[in-house]
C-alpha positions in Angstrom: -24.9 8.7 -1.8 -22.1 8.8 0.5 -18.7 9.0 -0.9 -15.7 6.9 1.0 -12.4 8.8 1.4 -9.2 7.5 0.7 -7.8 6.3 3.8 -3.8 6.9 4.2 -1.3 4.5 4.0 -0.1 3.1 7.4 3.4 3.4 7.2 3.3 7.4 5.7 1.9 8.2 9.1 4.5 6.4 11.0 7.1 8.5 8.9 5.8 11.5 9.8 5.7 10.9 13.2 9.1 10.1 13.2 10.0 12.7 11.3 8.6 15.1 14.1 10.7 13.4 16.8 14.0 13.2 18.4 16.7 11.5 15.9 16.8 8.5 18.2 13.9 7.2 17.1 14.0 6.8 13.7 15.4 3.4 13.8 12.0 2.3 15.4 10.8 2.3 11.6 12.4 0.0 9.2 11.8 -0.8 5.7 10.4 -4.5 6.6 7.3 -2.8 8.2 6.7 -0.3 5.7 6.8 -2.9 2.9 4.4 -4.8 4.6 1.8 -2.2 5.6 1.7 -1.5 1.9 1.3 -5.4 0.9 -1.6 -5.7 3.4 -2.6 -2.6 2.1 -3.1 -4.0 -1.2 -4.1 -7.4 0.2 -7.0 -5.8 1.7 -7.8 -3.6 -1.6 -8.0 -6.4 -3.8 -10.0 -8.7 -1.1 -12.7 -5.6 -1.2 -12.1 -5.8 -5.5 -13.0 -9.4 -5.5 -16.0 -9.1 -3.2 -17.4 -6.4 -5.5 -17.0 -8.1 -8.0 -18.6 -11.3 -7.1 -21.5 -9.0 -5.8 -21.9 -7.2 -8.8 -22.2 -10.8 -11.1 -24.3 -12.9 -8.8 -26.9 -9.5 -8.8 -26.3 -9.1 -5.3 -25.5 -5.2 -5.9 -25.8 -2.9 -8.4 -22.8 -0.5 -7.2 -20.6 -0.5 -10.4 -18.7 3.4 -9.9 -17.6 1.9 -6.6 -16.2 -1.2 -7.8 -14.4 0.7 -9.8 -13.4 2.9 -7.7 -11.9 0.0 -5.4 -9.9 -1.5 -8.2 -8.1 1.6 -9.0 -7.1 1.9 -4.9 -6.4 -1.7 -5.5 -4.1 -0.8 -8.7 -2.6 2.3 -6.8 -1.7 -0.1 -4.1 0.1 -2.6 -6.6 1.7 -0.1 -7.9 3.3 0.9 -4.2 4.4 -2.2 -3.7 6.4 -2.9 -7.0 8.0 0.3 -6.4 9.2 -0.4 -3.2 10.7 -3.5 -4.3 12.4 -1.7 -6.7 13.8 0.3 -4.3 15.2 -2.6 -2.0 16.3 -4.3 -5.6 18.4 -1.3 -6.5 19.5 -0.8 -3.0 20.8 -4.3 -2.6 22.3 -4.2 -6.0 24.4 -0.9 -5.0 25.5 -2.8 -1.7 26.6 -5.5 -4.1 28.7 -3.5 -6.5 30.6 -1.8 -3.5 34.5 -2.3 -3.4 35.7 -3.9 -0.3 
């Protein structure tokens, strides 16, 4: 039985790439492509969820620990992506209440 790893988010690894580098590029990296790295993150996630699961009911597989498996990667990935809206929420909110 081979076991999948987890792969890493795309946009961590730009970070730390960054991070590693010269100050001037850290405005290569913005917010926008992070948030959507992590939306097609889940996107993809809950495509691989819904296959599963339409496998699993029509008999086509029999492979229930990894279906369940997927939809917690697909749940983690949710999860990213509300927070990160948050995030932009809040931070728009705080630009907002700023005096002039």
């Amino acid at each position: 039985m081979f076991i999948e790893p987890i792969q890493p988010i795309k946009g961590i690894n730009q970070i730390n790439e960054i991070n590693k580098t010269s100050g001037e590029s850290k405005n290569k990296l913005s917010f926008k492509s992070i948030f959507d790295n992590a939306l097609e993150n889940y996107l993809e996630s809950d495509a691989k969820v819904d296959k599963d699961i339409y496998e699993l009911s029509t008999g086509q597989s029999d492979d229930m620990h990894n279906l369940m498996i997927n939809a917690q990667k697909a749940e983690i990935s949710l999860n990213l992506v509300i927070q990160l809206k948050n995030k932009a929420l809040d931070a728009y909110n705080e630009i907002m209440r700023m005096g002039v």
